[in-house]
C-alpha positions as a Markdown table, in Angstrom:
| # | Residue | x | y | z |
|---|---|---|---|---|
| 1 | Unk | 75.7 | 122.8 | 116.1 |
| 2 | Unk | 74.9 | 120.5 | 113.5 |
| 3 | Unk | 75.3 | 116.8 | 113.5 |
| 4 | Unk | 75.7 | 114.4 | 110.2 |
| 5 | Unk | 74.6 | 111.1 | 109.6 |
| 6 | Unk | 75.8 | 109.3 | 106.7 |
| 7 | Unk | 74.9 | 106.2 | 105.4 |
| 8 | Unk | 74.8 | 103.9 | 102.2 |
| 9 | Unk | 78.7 | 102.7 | 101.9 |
| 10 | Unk | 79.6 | 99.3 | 101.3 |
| 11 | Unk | 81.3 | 96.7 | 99.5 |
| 12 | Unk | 80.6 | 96.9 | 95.3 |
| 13 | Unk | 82.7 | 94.8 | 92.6 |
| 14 | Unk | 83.9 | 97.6 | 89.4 |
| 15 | Unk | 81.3 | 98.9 | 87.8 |
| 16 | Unk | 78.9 | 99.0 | 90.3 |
| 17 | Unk | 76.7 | 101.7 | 91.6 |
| 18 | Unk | 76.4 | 102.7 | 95.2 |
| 19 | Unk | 74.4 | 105.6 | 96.7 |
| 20 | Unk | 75.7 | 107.7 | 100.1 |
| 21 | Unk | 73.5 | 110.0 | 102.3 |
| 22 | Unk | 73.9 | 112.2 | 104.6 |
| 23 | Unk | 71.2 | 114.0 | 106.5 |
| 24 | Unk | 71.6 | 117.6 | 108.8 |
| 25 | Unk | 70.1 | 117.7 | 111.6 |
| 26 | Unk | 69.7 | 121.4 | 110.8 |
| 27 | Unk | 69.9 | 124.2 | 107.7 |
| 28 | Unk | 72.7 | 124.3 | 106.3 |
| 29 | Unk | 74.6 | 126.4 | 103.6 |
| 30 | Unk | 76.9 | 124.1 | 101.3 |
| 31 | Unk | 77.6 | 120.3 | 101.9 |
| 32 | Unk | 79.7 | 118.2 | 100.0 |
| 33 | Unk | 81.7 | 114.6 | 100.2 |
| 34 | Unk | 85.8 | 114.2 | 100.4 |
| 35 | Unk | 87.3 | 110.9 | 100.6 |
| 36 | Unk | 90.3 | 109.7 | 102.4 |
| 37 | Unk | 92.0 | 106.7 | 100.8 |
| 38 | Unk | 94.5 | 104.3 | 103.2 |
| 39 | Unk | 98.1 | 106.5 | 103.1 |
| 40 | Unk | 96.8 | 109.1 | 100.9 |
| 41 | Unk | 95.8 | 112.5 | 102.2 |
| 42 | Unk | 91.5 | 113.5 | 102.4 |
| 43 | Unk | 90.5 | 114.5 | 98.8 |
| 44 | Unk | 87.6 | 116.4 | 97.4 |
| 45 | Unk | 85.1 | 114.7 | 95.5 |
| 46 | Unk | 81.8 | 116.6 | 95.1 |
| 47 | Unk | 79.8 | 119.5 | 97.1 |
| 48 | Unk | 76.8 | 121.5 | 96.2 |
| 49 | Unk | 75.5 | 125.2 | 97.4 |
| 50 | Unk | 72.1 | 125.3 | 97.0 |
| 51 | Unk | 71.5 | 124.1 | 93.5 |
| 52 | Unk | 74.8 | 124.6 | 92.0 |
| 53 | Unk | 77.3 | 121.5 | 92.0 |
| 54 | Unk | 80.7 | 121.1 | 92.2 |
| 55 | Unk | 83.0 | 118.1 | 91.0 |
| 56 | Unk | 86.3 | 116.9 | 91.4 |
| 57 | Unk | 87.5 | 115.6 | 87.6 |
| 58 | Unk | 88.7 | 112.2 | 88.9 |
| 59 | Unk | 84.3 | 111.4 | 89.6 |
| 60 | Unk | 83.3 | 114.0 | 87.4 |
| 61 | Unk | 80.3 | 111.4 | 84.4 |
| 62 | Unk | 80.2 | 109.1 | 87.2 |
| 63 | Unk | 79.3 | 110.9 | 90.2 |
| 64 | Unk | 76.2 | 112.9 | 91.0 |
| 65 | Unk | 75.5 | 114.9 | 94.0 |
| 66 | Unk | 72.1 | 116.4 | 94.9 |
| 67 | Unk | 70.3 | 117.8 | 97.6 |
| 68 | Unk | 67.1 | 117.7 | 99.4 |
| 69 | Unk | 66.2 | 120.4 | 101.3 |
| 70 | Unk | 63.3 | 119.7 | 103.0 |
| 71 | Unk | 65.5 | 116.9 | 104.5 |
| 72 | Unk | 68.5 | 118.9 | 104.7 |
| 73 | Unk | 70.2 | 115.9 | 102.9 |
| 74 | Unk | 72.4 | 115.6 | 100.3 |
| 75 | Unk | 73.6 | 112.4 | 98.4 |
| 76 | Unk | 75.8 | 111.1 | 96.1 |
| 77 | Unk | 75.1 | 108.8 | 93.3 |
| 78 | Unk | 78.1 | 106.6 | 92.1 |
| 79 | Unk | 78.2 | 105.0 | 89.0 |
| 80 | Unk | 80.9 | 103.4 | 87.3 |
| 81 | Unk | 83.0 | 102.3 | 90.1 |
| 82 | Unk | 86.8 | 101.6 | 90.1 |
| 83 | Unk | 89.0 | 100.2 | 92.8 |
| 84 | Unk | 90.6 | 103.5 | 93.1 |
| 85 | Unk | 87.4 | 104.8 | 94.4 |
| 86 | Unk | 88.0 | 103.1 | 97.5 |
| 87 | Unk | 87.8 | 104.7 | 100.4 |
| 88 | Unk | 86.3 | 106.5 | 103.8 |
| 89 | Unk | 83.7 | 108.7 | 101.9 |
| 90 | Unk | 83.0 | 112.1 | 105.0 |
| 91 | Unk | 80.2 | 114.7 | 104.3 |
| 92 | Unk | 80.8 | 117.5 | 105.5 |
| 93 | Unk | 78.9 | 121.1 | 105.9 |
| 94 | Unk | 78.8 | 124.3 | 106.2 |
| 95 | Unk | 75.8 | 127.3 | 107.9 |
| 96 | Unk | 77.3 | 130.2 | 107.3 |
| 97 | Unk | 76.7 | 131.8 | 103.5 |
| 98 | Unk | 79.9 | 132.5 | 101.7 |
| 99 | Unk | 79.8 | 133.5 | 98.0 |
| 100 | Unk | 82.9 | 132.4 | 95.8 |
| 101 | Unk | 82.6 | 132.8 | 92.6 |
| 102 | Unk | 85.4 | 130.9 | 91.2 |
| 103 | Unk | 83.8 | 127.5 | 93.2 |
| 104 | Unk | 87.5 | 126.7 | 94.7 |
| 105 | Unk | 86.2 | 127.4 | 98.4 |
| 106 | Unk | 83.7 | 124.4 | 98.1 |
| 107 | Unk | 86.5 | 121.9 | 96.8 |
| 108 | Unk | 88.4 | 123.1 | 100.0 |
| 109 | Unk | 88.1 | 120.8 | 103.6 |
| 110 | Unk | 88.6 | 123.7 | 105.5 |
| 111 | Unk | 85.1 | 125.7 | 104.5 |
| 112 | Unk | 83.7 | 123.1 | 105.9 |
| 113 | Unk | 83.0 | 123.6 | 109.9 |
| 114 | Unk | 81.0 | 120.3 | 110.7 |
| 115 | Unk | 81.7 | 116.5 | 109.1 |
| 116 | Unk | 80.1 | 113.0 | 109.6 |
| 117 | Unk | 82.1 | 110.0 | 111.0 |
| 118 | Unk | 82.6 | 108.6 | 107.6 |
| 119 | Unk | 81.6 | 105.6 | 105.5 |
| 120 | Unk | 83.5 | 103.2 | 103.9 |
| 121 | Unk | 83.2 | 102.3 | 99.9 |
| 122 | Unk | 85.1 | 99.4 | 98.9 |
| 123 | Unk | 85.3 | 98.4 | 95.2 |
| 124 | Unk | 86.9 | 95.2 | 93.9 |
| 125 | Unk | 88.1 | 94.6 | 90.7 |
């Protein structure tokens, strides 16, 4: 079992910068961040195995994702915030090593076996 911790939401006018965190409380294989918005279904936003990253296009300049893995954290860096990036930001993870070439499994909710309790990011315009 793992267990994640995020942290670093908040309230941010357009344009802003905020950074999320989430730290594993053990090894883990590929971790990433989805977003669920109020009426709208959970959406992929980044994810990273090992050192390669992935990237939805709606964050894609703006967001960064990175890892550290002596902390068995990963964040994301957001810059350039709009109101439409307002939501419940979830990290989620994954321990068992599955390679997909194409990158579509790591944009997918379901690869993902263990998830945080979620952080909210509100941006006003």
């Amino acid at each position: 079992q793992v267990q994640l911790v995020e942290s670093g939401g908040g309230l941010v006018q357009a344009g802003g910068s905020l950074r999320l965190s989430c730290a594993a409380s053990g090894l883990t294989y590929a971790m990433g961040w989805f977003r669920q918005a109020p009426g709208k279904e959970r959406e992929f936003v980044a994810s990273m195995r090992w050192a390669d990253p992935y990237y939805a296009d709606s964050v894609k300049g703006r967001f960064t994702i990175s890892r550290d893995n002596a902390k068995n954290t990963v964040y994301l860096q957001m810059n350039s915030l709009k109101p439409e990036d307002t939501a419940v930001y979830y990290c989620a993870a994954r321990t068992i090593p599955t390679m997909d070439r194409t990158g579509s499994l790591y944009r997918t909710g379901s690869f993902y076996g263990y998830w945080g309790q979620g952080t909210q990011v509100t941006v006003s315009s």
